[in-house]
C-alpha positions as CSV (number, residue, x, y, z in Angstrom):
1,X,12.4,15.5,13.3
2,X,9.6,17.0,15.4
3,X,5.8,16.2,15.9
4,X,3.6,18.5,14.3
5,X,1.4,20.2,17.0
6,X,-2.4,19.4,17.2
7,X,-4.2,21.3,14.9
8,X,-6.0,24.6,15.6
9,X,-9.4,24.2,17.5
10,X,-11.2,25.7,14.6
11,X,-9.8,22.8,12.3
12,X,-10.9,20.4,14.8
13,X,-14.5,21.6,14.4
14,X,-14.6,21.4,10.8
15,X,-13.1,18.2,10.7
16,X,-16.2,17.1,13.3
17,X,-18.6,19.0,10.2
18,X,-17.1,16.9,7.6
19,X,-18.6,13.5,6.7
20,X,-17.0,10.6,7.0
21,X,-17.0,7.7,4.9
22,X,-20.3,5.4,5.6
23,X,-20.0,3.0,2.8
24,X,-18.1,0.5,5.7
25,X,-22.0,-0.4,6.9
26,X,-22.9,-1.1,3.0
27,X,-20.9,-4.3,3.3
28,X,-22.3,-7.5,1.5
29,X,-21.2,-10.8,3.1
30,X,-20.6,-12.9,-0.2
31,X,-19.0,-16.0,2.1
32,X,-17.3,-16.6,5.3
33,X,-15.2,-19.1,6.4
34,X,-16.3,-20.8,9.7
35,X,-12.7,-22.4,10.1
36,X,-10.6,-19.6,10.5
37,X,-13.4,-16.6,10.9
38,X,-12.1,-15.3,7.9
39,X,-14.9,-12.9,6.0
40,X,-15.2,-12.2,2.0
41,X,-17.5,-9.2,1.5
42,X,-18.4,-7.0,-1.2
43,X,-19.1,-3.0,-1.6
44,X,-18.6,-0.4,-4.4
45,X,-17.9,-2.9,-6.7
46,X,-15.0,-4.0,-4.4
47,X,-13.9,-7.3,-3.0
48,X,-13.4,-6.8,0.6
49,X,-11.5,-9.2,2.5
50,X,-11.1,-9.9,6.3
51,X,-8.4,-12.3,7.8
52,X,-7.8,-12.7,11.8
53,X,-6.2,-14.3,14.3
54,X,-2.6,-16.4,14.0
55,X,-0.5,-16.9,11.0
56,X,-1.9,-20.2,10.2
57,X,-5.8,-19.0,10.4
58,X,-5.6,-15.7,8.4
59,X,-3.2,-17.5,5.4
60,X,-6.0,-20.4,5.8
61,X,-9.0,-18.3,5.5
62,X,-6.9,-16.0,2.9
63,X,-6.5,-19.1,0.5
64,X,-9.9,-21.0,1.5
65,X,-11.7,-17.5,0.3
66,X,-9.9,-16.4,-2.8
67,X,-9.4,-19.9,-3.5
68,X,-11.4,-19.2,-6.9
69,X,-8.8,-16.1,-8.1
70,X,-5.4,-17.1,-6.6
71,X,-4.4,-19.9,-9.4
72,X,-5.0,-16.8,-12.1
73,X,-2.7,-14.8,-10.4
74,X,-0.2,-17.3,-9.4
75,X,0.4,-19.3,-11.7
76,X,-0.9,-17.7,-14.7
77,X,-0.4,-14.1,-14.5
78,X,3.1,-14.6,-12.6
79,X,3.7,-17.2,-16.2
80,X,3.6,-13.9,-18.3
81,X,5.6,-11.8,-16.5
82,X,8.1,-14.3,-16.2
83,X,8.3,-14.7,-19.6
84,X,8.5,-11.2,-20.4
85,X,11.5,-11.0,-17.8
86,X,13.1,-13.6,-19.2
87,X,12.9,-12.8,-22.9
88,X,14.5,-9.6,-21.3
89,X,16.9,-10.3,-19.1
90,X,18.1,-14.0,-20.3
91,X,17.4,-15.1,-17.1
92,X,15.0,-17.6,-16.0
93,X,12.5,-15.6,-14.1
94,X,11.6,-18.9,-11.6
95,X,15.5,-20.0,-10.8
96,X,15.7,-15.4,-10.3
97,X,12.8,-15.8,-7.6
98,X,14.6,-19.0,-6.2
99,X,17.5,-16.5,-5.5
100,X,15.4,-13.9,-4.3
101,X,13.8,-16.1,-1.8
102,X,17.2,-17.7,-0.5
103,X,18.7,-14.7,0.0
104,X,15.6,-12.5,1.6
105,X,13.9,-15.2,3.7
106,X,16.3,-15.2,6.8
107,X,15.3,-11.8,7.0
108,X,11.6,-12.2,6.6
109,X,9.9,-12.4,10.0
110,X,8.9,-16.0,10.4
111,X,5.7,-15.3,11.3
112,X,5.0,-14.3,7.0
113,X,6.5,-17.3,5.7
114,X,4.1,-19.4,7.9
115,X,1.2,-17.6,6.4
116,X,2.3,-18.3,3.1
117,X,2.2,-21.7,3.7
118,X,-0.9,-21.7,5.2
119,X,-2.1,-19.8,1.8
120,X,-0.8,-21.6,-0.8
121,X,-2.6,-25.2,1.1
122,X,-5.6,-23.9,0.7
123,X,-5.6,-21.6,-2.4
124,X,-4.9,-24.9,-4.1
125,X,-1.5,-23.6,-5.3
126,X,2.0,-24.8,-4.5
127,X,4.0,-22.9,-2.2
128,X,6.8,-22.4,-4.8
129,X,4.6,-20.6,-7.0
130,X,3.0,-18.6,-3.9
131,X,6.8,-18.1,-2.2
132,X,8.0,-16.5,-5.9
133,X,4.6,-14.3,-6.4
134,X,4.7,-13.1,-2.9
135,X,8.8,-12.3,-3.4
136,X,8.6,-11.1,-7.2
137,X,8.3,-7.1,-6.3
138,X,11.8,-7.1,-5.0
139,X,12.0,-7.4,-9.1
140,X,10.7,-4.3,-10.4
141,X,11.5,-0.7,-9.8
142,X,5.2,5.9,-9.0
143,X,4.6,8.9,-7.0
144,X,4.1,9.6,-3.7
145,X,2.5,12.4,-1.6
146,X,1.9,14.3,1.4
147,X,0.0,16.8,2.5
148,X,-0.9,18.9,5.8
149,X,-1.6,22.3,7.2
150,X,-1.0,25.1,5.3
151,X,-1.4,23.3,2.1
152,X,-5.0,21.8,2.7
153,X,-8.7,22.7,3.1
154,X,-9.4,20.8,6.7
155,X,-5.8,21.6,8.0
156,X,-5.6,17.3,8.6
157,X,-2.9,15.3,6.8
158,X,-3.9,13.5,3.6
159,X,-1.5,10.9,2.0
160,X,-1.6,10.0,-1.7
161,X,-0.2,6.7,-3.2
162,X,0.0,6.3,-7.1
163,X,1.0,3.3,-8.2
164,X,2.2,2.7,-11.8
165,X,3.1,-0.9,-12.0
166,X,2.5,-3.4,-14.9
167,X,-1.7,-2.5,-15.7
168,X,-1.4,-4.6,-18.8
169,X,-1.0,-7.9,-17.1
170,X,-4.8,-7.6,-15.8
171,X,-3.6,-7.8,-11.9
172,X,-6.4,-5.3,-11.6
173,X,-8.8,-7.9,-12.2
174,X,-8.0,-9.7,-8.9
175,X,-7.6,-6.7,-6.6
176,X,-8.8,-7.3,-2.8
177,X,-9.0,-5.0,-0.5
178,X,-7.2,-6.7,2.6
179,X,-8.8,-6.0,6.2
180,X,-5.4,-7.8,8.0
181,X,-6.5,-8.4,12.3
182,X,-3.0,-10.2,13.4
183,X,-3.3,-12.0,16.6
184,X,-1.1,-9.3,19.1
185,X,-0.4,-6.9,16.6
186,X,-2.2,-3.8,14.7
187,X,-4.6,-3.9,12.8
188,X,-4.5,-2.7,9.2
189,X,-5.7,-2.5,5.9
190,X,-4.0,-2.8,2.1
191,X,-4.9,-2.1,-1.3
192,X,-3.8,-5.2,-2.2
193,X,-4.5,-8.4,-4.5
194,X,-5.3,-12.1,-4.5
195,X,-2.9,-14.0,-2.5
196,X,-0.4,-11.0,-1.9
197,X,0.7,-11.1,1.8
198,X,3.0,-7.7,1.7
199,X,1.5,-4.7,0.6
200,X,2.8,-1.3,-1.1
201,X,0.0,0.6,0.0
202,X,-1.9,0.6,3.4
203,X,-2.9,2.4,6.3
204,X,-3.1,1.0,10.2
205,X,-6.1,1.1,12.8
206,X,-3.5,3.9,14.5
207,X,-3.7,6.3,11.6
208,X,0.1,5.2,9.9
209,X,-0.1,5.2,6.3
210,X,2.6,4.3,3.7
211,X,3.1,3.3,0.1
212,X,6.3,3.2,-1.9
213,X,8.1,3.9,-5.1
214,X,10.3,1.8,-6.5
215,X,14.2,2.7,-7.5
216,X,17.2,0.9,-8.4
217,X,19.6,-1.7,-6.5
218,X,18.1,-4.8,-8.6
219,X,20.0,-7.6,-6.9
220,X,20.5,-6.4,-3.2
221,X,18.4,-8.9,-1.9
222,X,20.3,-9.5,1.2
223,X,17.8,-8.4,3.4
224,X,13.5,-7.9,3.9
225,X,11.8,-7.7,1.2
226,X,10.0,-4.2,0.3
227,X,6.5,-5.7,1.0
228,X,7.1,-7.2,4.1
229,X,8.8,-4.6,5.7
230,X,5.7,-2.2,5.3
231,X,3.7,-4.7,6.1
232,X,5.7,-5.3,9.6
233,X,6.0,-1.7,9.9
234,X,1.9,-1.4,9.6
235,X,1.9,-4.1,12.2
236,X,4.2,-2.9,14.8
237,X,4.4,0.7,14.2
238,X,1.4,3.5,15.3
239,X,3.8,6.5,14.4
240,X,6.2,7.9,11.8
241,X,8.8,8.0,14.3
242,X,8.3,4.1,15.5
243,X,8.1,3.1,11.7
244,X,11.5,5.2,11.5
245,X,13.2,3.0,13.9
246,X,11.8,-0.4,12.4
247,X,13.4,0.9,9.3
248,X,16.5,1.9,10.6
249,X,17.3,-1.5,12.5
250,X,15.9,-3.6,9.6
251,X,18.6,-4.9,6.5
252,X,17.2,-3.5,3.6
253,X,17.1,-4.5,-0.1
254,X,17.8,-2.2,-3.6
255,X,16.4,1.3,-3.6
256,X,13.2,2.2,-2.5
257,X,11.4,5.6,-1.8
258,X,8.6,6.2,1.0
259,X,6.2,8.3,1.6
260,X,5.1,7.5,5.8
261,X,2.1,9.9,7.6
262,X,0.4,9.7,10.9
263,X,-2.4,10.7,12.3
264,X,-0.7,13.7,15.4
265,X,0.4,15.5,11.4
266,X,4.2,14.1,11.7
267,X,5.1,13.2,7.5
268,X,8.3,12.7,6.1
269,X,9.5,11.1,2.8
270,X,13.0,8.5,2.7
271,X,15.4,7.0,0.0
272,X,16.2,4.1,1.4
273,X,19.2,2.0,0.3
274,X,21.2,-1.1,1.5
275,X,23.8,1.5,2.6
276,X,22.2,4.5,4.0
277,X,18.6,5.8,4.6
278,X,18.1,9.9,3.5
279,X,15.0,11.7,4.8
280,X,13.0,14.5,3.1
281,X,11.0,16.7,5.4
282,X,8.0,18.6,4.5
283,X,8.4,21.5,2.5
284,X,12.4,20.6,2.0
285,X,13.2,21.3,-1.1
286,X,15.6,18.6,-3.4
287,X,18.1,18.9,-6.4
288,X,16.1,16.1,-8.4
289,X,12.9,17.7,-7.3
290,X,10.9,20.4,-8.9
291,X,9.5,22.9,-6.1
292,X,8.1,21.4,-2.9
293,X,5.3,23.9,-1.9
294,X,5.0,24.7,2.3
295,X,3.7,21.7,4.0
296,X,4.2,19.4,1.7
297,X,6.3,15.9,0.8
298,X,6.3,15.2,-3.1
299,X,8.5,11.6,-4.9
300,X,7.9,11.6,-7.9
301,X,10.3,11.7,-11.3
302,X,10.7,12.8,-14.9
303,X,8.0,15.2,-16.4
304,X,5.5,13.8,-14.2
305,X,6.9,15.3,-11.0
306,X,7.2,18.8,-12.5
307,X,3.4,18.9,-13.2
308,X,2.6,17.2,-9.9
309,X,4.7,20.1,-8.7
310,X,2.2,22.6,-10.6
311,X,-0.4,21.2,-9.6
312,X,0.0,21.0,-5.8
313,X,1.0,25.0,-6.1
314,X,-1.9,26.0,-7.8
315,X,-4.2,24.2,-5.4
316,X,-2.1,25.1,-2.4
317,X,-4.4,26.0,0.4
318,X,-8.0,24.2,-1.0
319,X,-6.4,20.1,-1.2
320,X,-8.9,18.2,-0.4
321,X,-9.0,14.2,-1.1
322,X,-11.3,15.0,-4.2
323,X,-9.2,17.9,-5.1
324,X,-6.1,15.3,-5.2
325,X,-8.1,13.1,-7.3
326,X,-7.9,15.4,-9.8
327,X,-4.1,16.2,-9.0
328,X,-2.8,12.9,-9.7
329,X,-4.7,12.4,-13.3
330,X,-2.4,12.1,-16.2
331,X,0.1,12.2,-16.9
332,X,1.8,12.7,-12.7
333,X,-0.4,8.6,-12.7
334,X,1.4,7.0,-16.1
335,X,-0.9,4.7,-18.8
336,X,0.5,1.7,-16.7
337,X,-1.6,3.4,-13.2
338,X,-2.7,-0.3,-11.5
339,X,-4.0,1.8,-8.5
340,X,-4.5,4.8,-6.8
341,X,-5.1,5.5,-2.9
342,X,-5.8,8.7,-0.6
343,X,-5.4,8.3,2.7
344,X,-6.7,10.6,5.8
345,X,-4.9,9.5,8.6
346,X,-6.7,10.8,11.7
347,X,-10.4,10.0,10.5
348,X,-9.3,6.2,8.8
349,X,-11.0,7.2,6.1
350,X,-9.6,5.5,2.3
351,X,-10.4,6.0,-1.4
352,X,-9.4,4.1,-3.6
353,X,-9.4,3.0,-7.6
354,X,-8.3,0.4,-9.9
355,X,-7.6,0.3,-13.2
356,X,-10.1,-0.7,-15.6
357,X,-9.7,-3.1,-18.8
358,X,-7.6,-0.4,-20.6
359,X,-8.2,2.8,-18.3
360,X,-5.5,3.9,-15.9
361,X,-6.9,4.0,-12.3
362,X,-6.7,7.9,-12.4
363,X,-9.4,7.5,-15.2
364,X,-11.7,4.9,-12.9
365,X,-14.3,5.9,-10.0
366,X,-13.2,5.8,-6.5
367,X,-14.7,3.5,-3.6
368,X,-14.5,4.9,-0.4
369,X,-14.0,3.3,3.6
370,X,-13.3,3.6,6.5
371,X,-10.9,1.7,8.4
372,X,-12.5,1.8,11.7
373,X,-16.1,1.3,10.7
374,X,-14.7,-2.1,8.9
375,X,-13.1,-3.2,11.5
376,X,-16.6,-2.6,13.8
377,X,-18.1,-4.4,10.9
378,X,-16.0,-7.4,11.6
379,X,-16.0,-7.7,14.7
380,X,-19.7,-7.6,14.9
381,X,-20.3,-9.8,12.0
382,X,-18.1,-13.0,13.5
């Protein structure tokens, strides 16, 4: 797979024309914790939350910060989606996460599990119920997209993530965005959620984004959970290529789809599997996918995907983040649309939406950031 070359020089100048997102200095401090310099802010509506420094501090500050929301989503929330798995299944939902953990922790970077620890002390929650929240996804099996070059306004990469996953359970209601500053790592952000230490959608301070969409496999769980492994890829990864090779050497669990992007242009979409890792270049066209226009990578499935398809044809050439705003509304995001994120890779810039009491994220206004200004934010506001 090749690097896309740098973009034209008259793309480079309108990028410089176009504004970036300045709602990073519009940042509220609502607390901080003077322990572990961990930061709780608030803009658009938005929590924001900052965590730095070693495992131990940012699960700390984490917990100590959110310590408020955590019990409602773990316990409480996690109580009736057990139940409703279990009612399902037959299964006891705890003694499934009990399995889940056992088999996925060895190959969980240790580095995680002490965080979680760390979090669950001082979210005031025990850490069975934060080790079974935090390893649940692996559970449950959204669309994914790509874009670049010919197929946009600005020539620069933009990368969609719509997740459709469980609105009805109110996890909306204790969304965070999550500014993660590992000690000797990347930086990184996630759309993310009260006491969630993985992530599904995210971008790092080196212009890699990613998100996911879930498949089958339920009960391959010999290997690193979904969540971490984008997480470790955000952290140790500042291309499409490197996150390629983290994937490749990693053992992975059920069946996942990805969408990764970087900042130089390079995009490419993956089935992952225990047993074999496929890759989907952009513009390649599938047998399960309706047509993939020119500069383009599109996972999606059922009707949804061919009106995605549409969609991204008919505004082939003008995508812009706004323009994909519209793209994504219903039905390509489903009724059950927890959150929706576009990414623009070489500019850090993010919009995001969550759903609303009983509106799909698609239907909801967008906040936007920008990864770099919030991490200047940070570091100035220590």
């Amino acid at each position: 797979m090749q690097t896309r070359p740098l973009p034209r020089i008259a793309a480079v100048l309108a990028l410089l024309l176009l504004p970036v997102c300045s709602q990073a200095q519009e940042l509220r401090i609502v607390k901080r914790d003077p322990k572990t310099a961990a930061l709780l802010c608030e803009s658009q509506g938005k929590r924001v939350l900052f965590v730095a420094g070693t495992p131990e501090q940012m699960g700390a500050g984490h917990g100590q910060l959110l310590q408020a929301l955590i019990p409602h989503v773990s316990p409480r929330t996690m109580s009736l989606v057990g139940a409703a798995y279990s009612i399902k299944t037959g299964v006891w939902f705890y003694d499934r996460m009990d399995e889940i953990y056992r088999r996925g922790s060895p190959f969980t970077p240790e580095r995680y599990l002490r965080e979680l620890r760390a979090l669950s002390q001082a979210g005031g929650i025990s850490e069975y119920h934060a080790r079974g929240l935090n390893f649940f996804p692996e559970l449950f099996h959204c669309s994914g997209i790509a874009v670049r070059g010919s197929a946009t306004a600005d020539d620069q990469v933009l990368h969609v993530r719509v997740l459709d996953y469980m609105a009805g359970v109110n996890l909306q209601n204790y969304g965070v965005l999550q500014v993660f500053l590992p000690e000797g790592w990347n930086a990184w952000v996630s759309v993310g959620y009260a006491a969630f230490l993985g992530t599904v959608t995210a971008m790092n301070e080196k212009g890699l984004a990613m998100g996911e969409m879930g498949g089958r496999g339920e009960g391959d769980w010999d290997g690193i959970p979904m969540t971490f492994l984008m997480r470790q890829i955000m952290e140790e990864a500042g291309s499409v290529q490197e996150a390629l090779a983290i994937i490749r050497r990693s053992r992975l669990t059920c069946e996942y789809y990805y969408v990764i992007s970087d900042a130089s242009g390079d995009m490419v979409g993956l089935h992952c599997t225990p047993d074999k890792i496929e890759t989907l270049l952009p513009g390649q066209q599938h047998p399960l996918l309706p047509a993939v226009p020119a500069d383009t990578i599109m996972i999606s499935a059922g009707d949804r995907a061919k009106v995605l398809s549409d969609r991204l044809q008919q505004q082939h050439g003008k995508i812009s983040p706004q323009i994909l705003q519209e793209v994504i509304r219903r039905p390509v995001a489903m009724k059950s649309n927890l959150h929706n994120a576009i990414f623009r890779p070489a500019t850090l810039d993010l919009w995001y939406s969550d759903a609303g009491s009983s509106t799909p994220a698609c239907d909801e206004k967008y906040a936007a950031f920008n990864l770099g200004q919030l991490l200047e934010f940070y570091r100035t506001s220590k």
